[in-house]
Structures are given as structure tokens and as C-alpha cells.
C-alpha positions as CSV (number, residue, x, y, z in Angstrom):
1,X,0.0,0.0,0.0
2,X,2.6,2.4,1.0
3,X,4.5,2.3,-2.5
4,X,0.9,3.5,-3.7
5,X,-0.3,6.0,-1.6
6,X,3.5,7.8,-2.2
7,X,3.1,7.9,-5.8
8,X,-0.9,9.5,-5.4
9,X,1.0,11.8,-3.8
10,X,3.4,12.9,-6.2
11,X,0.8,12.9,-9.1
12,X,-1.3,15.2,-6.9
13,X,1.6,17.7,-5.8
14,X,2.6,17.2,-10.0
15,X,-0.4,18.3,-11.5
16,X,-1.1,21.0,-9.0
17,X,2.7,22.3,-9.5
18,X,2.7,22.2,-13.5
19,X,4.3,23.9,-15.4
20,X,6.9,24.6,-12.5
21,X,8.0,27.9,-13.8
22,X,7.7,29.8,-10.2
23,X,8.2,33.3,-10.2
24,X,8.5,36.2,-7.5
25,X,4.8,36.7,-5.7
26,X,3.8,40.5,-6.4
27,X,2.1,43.1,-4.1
28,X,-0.8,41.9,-2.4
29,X,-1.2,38.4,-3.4
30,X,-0.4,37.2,-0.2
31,X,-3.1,39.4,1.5
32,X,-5.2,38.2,-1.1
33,X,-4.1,34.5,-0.7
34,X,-5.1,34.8,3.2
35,X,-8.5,36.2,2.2
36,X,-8.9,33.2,-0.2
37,X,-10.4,31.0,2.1
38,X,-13.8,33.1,1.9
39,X,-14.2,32.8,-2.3
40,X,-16.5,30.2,-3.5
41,X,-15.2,28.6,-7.2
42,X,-18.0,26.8,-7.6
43,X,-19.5,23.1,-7.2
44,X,-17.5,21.2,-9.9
45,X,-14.1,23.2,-8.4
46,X,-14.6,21.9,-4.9
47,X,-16.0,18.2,-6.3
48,X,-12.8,18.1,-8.1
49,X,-10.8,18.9,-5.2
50,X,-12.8,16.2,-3.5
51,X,-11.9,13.7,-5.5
52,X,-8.5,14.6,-6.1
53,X,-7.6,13.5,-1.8
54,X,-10.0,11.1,-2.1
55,X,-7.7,8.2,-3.3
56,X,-5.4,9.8,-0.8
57,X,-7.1,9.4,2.3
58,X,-8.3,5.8,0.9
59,X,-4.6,4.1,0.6
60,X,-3.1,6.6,3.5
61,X,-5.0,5.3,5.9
62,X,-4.8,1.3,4.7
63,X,-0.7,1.9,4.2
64,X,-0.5,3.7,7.7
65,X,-3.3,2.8,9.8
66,X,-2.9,6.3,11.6
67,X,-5.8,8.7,11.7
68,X,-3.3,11.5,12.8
69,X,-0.5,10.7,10.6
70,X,-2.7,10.9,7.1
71,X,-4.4,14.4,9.0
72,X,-0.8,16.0,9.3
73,X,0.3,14.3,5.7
74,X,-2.7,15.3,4.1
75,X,-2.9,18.9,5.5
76,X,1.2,19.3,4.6
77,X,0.2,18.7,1.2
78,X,-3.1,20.3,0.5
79,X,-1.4,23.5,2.1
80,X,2.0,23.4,0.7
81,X,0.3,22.5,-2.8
82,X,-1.6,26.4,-2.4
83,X,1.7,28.2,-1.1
84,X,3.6,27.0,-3.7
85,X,0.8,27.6,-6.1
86,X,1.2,31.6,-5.0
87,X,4.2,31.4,-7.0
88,X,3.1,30.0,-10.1
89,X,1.8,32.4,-12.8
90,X,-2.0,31.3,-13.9
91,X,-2.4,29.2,-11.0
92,X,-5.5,30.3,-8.6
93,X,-4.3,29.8,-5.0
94,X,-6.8,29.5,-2.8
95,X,-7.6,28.2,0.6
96,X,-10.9,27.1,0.4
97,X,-9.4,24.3,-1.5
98,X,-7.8,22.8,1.4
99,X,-11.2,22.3,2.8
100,X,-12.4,20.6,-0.2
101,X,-9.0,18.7,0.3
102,X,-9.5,18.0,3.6
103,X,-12.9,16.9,2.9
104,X,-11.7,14.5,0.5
105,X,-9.4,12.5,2.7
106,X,-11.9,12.1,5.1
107,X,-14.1,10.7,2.3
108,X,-11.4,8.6,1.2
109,X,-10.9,6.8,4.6
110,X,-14.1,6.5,4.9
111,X,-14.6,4.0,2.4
112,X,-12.0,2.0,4.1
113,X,-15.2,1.3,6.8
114,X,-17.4,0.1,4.1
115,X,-17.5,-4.1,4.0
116,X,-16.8,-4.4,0.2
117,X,-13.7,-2.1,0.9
118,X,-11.7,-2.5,3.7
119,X,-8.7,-4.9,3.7
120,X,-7.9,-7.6,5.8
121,X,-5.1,-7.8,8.1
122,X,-4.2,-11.0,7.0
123,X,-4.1,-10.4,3.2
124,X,-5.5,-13.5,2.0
125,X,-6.6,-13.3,-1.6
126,X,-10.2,-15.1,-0.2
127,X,-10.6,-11.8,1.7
128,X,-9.3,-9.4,-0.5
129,X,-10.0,-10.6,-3.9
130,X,-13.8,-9.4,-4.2
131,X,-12.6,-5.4,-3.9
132,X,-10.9,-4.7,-7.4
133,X,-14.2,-5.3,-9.4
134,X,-15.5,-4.0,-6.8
135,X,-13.5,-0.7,-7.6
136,X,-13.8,-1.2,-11.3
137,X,-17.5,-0.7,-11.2
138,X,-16.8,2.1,-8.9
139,X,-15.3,4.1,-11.6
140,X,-17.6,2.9,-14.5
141,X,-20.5,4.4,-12.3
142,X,-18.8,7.6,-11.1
143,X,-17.8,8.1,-14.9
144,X,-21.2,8.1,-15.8
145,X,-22.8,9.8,-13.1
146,X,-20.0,12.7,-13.0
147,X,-20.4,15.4,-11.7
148,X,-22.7,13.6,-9.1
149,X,-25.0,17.1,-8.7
150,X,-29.0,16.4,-9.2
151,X,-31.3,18.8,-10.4
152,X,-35.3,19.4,-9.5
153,X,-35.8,21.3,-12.3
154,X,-37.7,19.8,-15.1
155,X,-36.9,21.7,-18.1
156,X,-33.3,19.7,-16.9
157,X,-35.2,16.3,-16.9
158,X,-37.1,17.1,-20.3
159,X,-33.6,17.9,-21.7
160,X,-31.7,15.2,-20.3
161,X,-34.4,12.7,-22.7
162,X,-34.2,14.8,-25.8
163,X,-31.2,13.0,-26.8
164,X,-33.2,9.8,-26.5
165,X,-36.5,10.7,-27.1
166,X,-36.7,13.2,-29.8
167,X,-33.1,12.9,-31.9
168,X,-31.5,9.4,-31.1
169,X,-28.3,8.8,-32.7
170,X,-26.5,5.8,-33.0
171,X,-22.9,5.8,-33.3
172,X,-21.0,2.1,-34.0
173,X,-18.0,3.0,-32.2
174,X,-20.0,4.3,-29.2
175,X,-22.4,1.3,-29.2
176,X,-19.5,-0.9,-29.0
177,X,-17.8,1.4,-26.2
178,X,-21.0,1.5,-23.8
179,X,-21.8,-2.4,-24.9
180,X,-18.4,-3.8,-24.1
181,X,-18.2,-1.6,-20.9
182,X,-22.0,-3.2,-19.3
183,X,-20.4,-6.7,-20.5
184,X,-17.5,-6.4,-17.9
185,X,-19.2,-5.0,-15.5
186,X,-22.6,-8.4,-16.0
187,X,-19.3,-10.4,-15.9
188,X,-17.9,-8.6,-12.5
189,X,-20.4,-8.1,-10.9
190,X,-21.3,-11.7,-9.3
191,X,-17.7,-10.8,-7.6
192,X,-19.3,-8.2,-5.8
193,X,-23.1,-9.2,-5.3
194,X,-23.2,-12.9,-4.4
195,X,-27.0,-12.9,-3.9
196,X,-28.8,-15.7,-5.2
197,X,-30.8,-13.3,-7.2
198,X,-27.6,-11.2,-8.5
199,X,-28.8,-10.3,-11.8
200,X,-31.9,-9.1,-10.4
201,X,-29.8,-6.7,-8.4
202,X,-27.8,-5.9,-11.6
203,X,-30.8,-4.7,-13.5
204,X,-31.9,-2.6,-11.1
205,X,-28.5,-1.1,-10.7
206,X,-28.4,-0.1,-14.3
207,X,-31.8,1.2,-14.4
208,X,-30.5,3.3,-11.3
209,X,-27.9,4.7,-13.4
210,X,-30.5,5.5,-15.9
211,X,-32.4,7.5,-13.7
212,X,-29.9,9.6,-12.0
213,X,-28.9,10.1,-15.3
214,X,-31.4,12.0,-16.3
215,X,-31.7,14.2,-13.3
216,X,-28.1,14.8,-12.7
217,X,-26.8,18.1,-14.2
218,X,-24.8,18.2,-17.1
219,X,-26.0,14.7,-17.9
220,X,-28.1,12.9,-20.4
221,X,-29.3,9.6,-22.1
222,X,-28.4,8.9,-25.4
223,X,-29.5,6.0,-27.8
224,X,-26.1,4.8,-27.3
225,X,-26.2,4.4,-23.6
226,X,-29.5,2.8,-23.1
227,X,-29.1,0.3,-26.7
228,X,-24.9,-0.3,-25.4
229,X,-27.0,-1.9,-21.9
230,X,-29.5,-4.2,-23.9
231,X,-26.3,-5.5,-25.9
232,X,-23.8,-5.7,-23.1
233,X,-26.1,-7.1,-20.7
234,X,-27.7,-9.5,-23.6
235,X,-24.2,-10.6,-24.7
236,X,-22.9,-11.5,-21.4
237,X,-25.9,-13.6,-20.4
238,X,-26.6,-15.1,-23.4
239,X,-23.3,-15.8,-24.8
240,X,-20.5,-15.0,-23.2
241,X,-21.2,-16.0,-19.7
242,X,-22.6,-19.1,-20.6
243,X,-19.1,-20.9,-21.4
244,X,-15.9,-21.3,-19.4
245,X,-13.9,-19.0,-21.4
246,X,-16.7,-16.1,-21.7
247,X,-13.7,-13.5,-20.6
248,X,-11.3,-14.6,-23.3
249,X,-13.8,-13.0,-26.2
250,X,-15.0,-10.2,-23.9
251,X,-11.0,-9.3,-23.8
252,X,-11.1,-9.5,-27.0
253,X,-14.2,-7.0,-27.5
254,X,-12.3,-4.5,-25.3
255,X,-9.4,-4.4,-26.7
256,X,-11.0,-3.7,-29.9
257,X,-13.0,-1.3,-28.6
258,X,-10.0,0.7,-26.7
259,X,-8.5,0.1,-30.7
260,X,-11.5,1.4,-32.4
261,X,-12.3,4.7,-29.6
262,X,-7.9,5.1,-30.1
263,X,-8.3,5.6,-33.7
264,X,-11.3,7.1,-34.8
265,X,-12.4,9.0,-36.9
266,X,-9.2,7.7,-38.9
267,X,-7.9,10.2,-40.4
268,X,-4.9,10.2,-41.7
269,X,-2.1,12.2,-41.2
270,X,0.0,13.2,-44.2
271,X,3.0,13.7,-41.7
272,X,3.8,12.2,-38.2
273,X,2.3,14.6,-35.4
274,X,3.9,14.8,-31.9
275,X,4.3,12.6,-29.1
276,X,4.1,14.4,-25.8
277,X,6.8,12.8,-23.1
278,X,5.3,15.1,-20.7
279,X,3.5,12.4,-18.1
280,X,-0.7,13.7,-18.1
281,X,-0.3,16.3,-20.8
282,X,-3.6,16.1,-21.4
283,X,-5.0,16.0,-18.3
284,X,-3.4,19.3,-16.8
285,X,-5.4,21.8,-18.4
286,X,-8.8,22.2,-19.4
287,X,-12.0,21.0,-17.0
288,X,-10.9,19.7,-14.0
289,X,-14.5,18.1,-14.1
290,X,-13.7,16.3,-17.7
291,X,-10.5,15.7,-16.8
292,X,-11.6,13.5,-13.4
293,X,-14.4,11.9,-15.8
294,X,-11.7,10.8,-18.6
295,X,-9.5,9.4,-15.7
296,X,-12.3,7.6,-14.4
297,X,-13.2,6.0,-17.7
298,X,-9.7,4.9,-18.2
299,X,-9.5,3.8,-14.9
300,X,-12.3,1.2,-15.5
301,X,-11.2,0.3,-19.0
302,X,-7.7,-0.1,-18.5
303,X,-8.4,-2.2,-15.1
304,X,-10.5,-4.4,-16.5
305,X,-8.5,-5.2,-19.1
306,X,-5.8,-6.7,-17.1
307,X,-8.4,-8.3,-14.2
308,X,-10.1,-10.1,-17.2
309,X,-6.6,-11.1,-18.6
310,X,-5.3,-11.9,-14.6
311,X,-8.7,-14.1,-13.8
312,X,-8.3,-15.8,-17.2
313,X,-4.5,-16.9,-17.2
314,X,-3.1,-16.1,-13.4
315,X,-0.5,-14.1,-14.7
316,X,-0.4,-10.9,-13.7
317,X,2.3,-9.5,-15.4
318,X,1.2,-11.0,-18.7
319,X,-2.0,-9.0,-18.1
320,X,-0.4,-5.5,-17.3
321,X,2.2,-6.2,-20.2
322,X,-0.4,-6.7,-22.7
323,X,-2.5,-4.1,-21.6
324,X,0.8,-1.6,-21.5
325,X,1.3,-2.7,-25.3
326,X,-2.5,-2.2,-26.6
327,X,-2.3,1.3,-24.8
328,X,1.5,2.2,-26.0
329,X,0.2,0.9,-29.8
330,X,-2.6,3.3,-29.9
331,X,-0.9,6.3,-28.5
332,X,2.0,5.5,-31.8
333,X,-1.0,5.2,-34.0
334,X,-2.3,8.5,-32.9
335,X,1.0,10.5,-34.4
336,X,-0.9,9.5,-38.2
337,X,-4.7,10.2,-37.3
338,X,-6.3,13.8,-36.8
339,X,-8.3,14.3,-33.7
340,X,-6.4,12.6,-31.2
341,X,-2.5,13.8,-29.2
342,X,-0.5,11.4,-29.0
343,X,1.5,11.0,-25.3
344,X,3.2,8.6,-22.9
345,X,0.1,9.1,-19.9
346,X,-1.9,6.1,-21.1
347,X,1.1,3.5,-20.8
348,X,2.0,4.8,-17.8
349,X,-1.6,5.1,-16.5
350,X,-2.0,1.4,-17.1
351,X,1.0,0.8,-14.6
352,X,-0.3,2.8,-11.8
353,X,-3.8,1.1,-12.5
354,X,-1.8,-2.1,-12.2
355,X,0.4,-1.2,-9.2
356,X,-3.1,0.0,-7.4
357,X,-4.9,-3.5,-8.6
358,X,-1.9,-5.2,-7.1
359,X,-2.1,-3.7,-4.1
360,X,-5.7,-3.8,-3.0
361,X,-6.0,-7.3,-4.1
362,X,-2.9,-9.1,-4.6
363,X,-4.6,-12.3,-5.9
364,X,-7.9,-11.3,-7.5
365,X,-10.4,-14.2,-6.7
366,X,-11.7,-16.3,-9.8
367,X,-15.3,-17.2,-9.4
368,X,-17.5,-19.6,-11.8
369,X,-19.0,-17.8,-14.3
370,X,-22.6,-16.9,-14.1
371,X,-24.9,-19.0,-16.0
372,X,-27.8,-16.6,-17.7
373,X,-27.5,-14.1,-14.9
374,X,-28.8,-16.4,-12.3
């Protein structure tokens, strides 16, 4: 745990620090640092500072087991990230955001309570093995229900549908995306509910998604979302889940999806483009909120990929190395399509995925495959 909870902190002190190019602080921006703690940036600001500490708070306290150790670490960083932010030109230091920080460790250790969640002493894989779907899921569902903030207004509801309702449009590649992604989560998911009546529990779970959905801001259904269920769901239960090697084709259908999403619209480039060495290029500027939804996405399709490779063949590192390899092969294909950036983040996001997998449950447990959902 602890090698994990050191590197969430680097990557949070490294993409609150970028570009690094500190300069003097002027007149007055300390007095106005001080009076920061009063000025509200809004909802999807102090979400995203939220979930930044979350993961934090979540490893901190399984790697130290100290309630005041992971206060002092946490508050070191979240208010030496804003000092140090005082210095960096186009950087908004503020200390409200250590509350939102602060906030977000205590969420994250929270979740160490929940059943699902919290870790053994012991370590055995029988114990531990049911929390990386677990997690998995986790980010599938916070992907789609970003930025978690429901609405009672029902122009919002009405508008949230129209996608739906009034102009559906169906898109192959994002059929395939939202198809695949239910499929992995039919097949994880009798590692996480072992009620008898499991896909029971599963359907309602996705018609819960549906619903907040629609009355979560900034959110909608699309013919895409509700059509990629039917299919994923269909395909698992009906095909997939009914053999002994379901995940071996359901690999497969990722991987080609992660291909197909990589690549699109293709393209071509007459010449090469750029690859960025700079590690989460991408992900230090623009919406935080976006940003935090990508990584979530990522998070689950990356993670799966490997748990379904793990669970199929027990090797671990045959799973990360293949994943790394899809994810490296995409990012060279992107230098000769138009649309897309090509960088080293995904590669290396697929190692911290793996090194956090590894951590929280060092031998995934392998269950029978469900037959028809019951």
C-alpha cells in the first residue's frame, strides 16, 4: 500500500505544481491569498478537489493505519500545494481548496469502513479478492454519473431525454464502447453481489444509473447508452457468460473497442504529429471536471482489461504487459490520425492502475462464471 499511496501523492503535488516555472509573488497576493479562504469557485471546483484527496485518504490510511499521521500528511500537502501555487503564474491559489481537500481525505478513509472495501489484516486473496471489481465498477458508475450534482428542475429532466427521445443517434464505435463496458461489468459483478438473485440486483443497478442520469446536471441519455446496456447485458448472459472462457472474447471486445475509440475517426495524417513525453499532458489543463471523468473512464477500462486477462490466465504481469502494449500501440497510432494527441500518460496510466490492482487485491479471486445471470 505504502509504495501507492506515495506515488498518489506525487501525481497530486505534480499536476497541482505544473508547469513549474515559479516566479517572485507580487504586491498583495499574499493578503489576497489569506482572504482566499472566503471565495467560493464553484461546485464542480470543490468536487474536483474532492476527489483529487479522495484516493489519498483511501490508501493513506490502509498503508499507515494512523488517523493523525494521514491528518498531518494530508494537510502538509493540500497547504503546501496552495503556497507554492502563490508562486506559479496562472495558477489560482486558494484556501478554500484545502477544505475541499481536507474533505476528501476524510471521504477517502471513509470508504476504508465500508465491508466491500476494507482490507484484511491478513491479506488472504479469499478476503481481499472481491474489492478490485469491486473498484472497477466504482469508476464505471462515477464516470457516468459525473459530476454527481441532481437537479429538481424539469426543463433539466425534459432535456436530459431529448437525446433519447426526440433525436436518437446511434454511433458504432459508441455502441460498441457502452456495450463492451456493461459486459465487464454483467461479468464482474457476481464478484461483488453474491445474492442468489444477483442479476436481479444488476438490472436494477443499471436502471438506477439510468435515472440519475437523467436528473443529474450536465448529464443525459443517449440511444447509445440505453441500446450499449441491452447488448452488453444480452451478450454476457446469453453468450459470453454461458461458457468457461466467456472473458477470453469479452477481452477481446475491449481491446478492440479501446482500438476502435484510439483511432477514430481515422484520419490520416500526411505527416507524423507529436508525441508528448510530458507524463498527463492532457490531463493538466482544461476542466478539471472532464479531466476526473476521462481518468475515471480509463480507470475502469484499463483495469478491467488486465483483471479479465489476470482471472483468465493467473498471470499478472502477462495481463499488465499486454494491456501496456495495446495502450503504447494506440498512442504511436495517434501521431498519423487527426483528432487525437498522442502522449506517454496512457502507458504509464496502465501501470499505476496495475500497481493500485496489485495492491488492494494481490490475488484477485476467480469465481465460476454466471450462467444466464442467475
Amino acid at each position: 500500500m505504502k509504495p501507492v499511496f506515495f506515488v498518489i501523492g506525487l501525481l497530486i503535488a505534480y499536476g497541482s505544481l505544473y508547469p513549474f516555472n515559479f516566479h517572485a509573488a507580487g504586491a498583495g497576493v499574499w493578503a489576497e491569498f489569506f482572504a482566499s479562504w472566503r471565495a467560493f469557485t464553484g461546485r464542480g471546483d470543490a468536487l474536483s478537489n474532492i476527489l483529487l484527496f479522495a484516493p489519498f485518504g483511501y490508501f493513506g490510511l490502509l498503508a499507515c493505519g494512523r488517523k493523525a499521521w494521514l491528518i498531518a500528511a494530508a494537510l502538509l500537502l493540500a497547504v503546501g500545494v496552495q503556497v507554492l501555487q502563490v508562486y506559479l503564474p496562472g495558477r489560482d491559489a486558494n484556501l478554500q481548496d484545502v477544505f475541499w481537500n481536507m474533505l476528501g481525505v476524510a471521504f477517502g478513509a471513509g470508504l476504508t469502513l465500508l465491508p466491500w472495501l476494507r482490507l484484511s489484516a491478513t491479506g488472504e486473496a479469499r478476503e481481499r479478492g472481491v474489492s478490485a471489481p469491486l473498484l472497477l465498477i466504482g469508476c464505471w458508475l462515477a464516470y457516468r454519473l459525473m459530476p454527481f450534482v441532481p437537479s429538481l428542475d424539469w426543463q433539466l429532466w425534459k432535456d436530459s431525454l431529448k437525446p433519447l427521445l426526440l433525436h436518437p443517434q446511434l454511433s458504432s464505435i459508441g455502441l460498441l464502447h457502452d456495450a463492451v463496458a456493461w459486459a465487464v461489468v454483467a461479468c464482474l459483478w457476481p464478484q461483488v453481489c453474491r445474492h442468489r438473485k444477483a442479476g436481479l440486483w444488476l438490472l436494477l443497478m443499471v436502471g438506477g444509473v439510468f435515472a440519475l442520469e437523467v436528473v443529474i446536471v450536465k448529464n443525459s441519455l443517449s440511444a447509445n447508452n440505453v441500446l450499449g446496456a441491452l447488448l452488453g447485458l444480452g451478450l454476457w448472459w446469453l453468450w459470453l457468460g454461458r461458457g468457461h472462457s466467456g472473458r477470453v472474447p469479452l477481452a477481446l471486445l475491449l481491446m478492440l473497442s479501446l482500438l476502435l475509440s484510439g483511432l477514430a475517426p481515422f484520419q490520416w495524417r500526411v505527416a507524423p504529429g507529436d508525441l508528448h513525453w510530458l507524463p498527463f499532458h492532457g490531463f493538466l489543463g482544461g476542466s478539471m471536471m472532464i479531466n476526473v471523468s476521462v481518468l475515471f473512464e480509463k480507470g475502469f477500462f484499463y483495469g478491467a482489461l488486465i483483471l479479465l486477462l489476470y482471472q483468465e490466465n493467473r498471470r499478472f504481469g502477462f495481463a499488465v504487459l499486454t494491456t501496456f502494449l495495446l495502450t503504447l500501440f494506440i498512442e504511436i497510432g495517434q501521431l498519423f490520425v487527426h483528432g487525437h494527441t498522442a502522449e506517454i500518460t496512457d502507458p504509464l496510466l496502465v501501470l499505476l492502475i496495475a500497481m493500485a490492482l496489485k495492491a488492494v487485491a494481490a490475488e484477485p479471486q476467480v469465481r465460476p462464471l454466471p450462467r444466464g445471470g442467475r
